[in-house]
C-alpha positions, 0 to 999 in steps of 0.5 A: 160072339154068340148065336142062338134060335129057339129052331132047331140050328142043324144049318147055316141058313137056320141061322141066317133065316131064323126071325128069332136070331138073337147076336151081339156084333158091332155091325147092323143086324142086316150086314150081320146077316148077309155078309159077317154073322160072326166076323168083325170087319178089317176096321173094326178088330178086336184087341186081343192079349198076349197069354190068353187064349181066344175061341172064334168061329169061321162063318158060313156062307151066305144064303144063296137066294139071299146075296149071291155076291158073297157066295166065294168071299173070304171069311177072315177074322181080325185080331189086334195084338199089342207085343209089349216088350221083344221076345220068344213069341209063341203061337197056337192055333187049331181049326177043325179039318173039315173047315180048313184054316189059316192064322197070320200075323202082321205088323200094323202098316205092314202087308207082309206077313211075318208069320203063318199057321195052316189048319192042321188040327193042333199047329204051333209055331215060335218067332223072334218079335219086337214089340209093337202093334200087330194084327192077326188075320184067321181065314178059312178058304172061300165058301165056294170051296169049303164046307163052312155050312155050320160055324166052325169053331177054332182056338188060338193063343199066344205066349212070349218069352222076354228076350232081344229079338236079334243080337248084334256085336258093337265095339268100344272103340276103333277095332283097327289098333296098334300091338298092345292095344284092345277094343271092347267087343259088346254085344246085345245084352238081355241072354241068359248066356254067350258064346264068342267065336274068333275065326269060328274057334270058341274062345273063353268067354261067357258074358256079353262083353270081351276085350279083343287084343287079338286080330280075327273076325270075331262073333256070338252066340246068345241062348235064351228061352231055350234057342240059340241067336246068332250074332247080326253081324261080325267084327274084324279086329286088325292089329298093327304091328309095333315098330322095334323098339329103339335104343340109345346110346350115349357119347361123352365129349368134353363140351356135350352128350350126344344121344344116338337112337338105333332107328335112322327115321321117324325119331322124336325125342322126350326128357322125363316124358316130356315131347322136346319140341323139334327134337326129331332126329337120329341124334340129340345133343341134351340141354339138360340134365336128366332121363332121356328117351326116343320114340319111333312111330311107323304105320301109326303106331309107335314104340318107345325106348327105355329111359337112359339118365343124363347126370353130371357125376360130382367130381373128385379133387386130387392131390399130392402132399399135405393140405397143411404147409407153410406160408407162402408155399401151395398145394396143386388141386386137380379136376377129372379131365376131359371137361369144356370147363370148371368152377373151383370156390374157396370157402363158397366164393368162386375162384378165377381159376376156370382150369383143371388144376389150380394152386391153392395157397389160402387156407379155406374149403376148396370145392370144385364143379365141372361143366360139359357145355352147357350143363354142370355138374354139383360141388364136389366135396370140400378140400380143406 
């Protein structure tokens, strides 16, 4: 906006009296001259941008004689400001002493301010902004009570520094787990550096993002364009203790194993890693060969014991006497006792013989399997 007279323009009625006023305004030139001179109206703001600057005027008041209704208005001025991405904002504004002045800043929709500068000389304040619509109001006081008899000129600018506008820590996963376990802890990215705190002790970490394995209440710090954000919120890390870790023993009896976990409750039972179904007692008679272990839960959590091998050893046939003899005479072949049962071949053809020691009076490879119940051991080795 401009104005200008071929009078003399020593006063704010020249301006409003002269006939050879020349202006540029959106108004008609008549509510132009009794109410805005300068200023735009709520409606019809101008769009400013981020990291100009911008020179606007404070309008004097009204001519006396003229309108009496507006002597004591306000004189605002209105700005459209379009944030286009969140950071550091910075604003400048100056107003001369003798005029008084103040800037706010809006958001669109929104009656509260967000931001205030007074009319000092030379005034600058910084705010962590989204991006958004925004406007931004300049007044001076009314013109009852202020010296507003020429336009006074003030300044403004705005600047901004690309950051998040808050920090806030969300974790992976549920921060409530079992000992051995973890939550990843993240926290808003876009900072140039961090700072994580577990119960307010600094911990060693400078990204965006930890792996908690530890119980405390856990936050962060973010540093960017020269200040420091705290975190939004905190994270409480709980970790369960694990229950003791079982053991098992083993029981040997000529018709079965018999397992024993240390814990009296909450057993169940796994062969090679697999879960027994209905397997969950303090003991456990195997079926099968091969490496068995228990877990315990307690308080949702659980540990497991080390895997302990169930085998049948191959057995060994003993003697007493040569393996060669005549016809019609034997040689008595013992099996390792303590056995539910026991299979002896004779040239891979399985023998009657379901005892411990058998006559052999054939000639022939004699091998020899034992059993603990249900379960059997491989062929020995041949007797010949």
């Amino acid at each position: 906006f401009y104005a200008s007279a071929k009078t003399p323009e020593s006063t704010a009625k020249e301006y409003y009296t002269s006939e050879d006023l020349l202006w540029h305004t959106k108004l008609t030139k008549q509510r132009f001259i009794n109410l805005y001179a300068l200023d735009e109206p709520n409606e019809s703001a101008y769009d400013v941008e981020v990291g100009k600057s911008y020179i606007g005027f404070f309008t004097p008041r009204p001519n006396d004689s003229k309108n009496t209704a507006f002597i004591n208005r306000w004189d605002i001025d209105y700005y459209n400001l379009n944030i286009p991405q969140s950071g550091l904002l910075t604003v400048n504004f100056s107003a001369p002493t003798t005029a008084g002045g103040f800037l706010e800043i809006y958001r669109r929709g929104s009656d509260k301010s967000i931001l205030t500068l007074s009319w000092a000389s030379a005034s600058t304040k910084q705010i962590l902004i989204e991006s958004g619509e925004y406007r931004i109001s300049i007044y001076g006081g009314t013109g009852e009570s202020n010296s507003f008899y020429e336009f006074s000129k003030y300044t403004f600018s705005t600047s901004i520094c690309p950051m998040p506008s808050g920090m806030d820590i969300l974790a992976g996963s549920n921060n409530t787990f079992c000992e051995g376990g973890s939550v990843t802890l993240n926290a808003t990215p876009g900072f140039d550096q961090y700072k994580w705190y577990k119960d307010d002790r600094e911990i060693n970490a400078t990204s965006n993002q930890i792996v908690a394995t530890r119980a405390g209440t856990y936050r962060a710090q973010g540093f960017k364009c020269g200040i420091t954000v705290q975190s939004g919120n905190f994270v409480n890390v709980n970790v369960i203790p694990l229950p003791s870790k079982p053991t098992v023993t083993i029981q040997e009896q000529p018709d079965k194993f018999i397992l024993t976990s240390s814990s009296s409750a909450e057993n169940q039972w796994y062969l090679n890693g697999n879960m027994i179904s209905g397997a969950t007692t303090k003991t456990h008679i195997p079926e099968q060969l091969g490496a068995y272990s228990v877990k315990v839960a307690q308080n949702g959590c659980s540990n497991q014991s080390d895997g302990l091998n169930v085998k049948m050893d191959r057995p060994t046939i003993t003697y007493s006497g040569s393996t060669t003899f005549f016809e019609g005479d034997s040689l008595v072949l013992s099996a390792p006792a303590d056995y539910s049962g026991y299979k002896w071949t004779l040239n891979d053809t399985q023998l009657s013989t379901i005892v411990m020691k058998h006559a052999a009076r054939k000639s022939g490879n004699y091998r020899l399997s034992v059993q603990r119940g249900k379960l059997s051991s491989d062929f020995s080795d041949p007797i010949n």
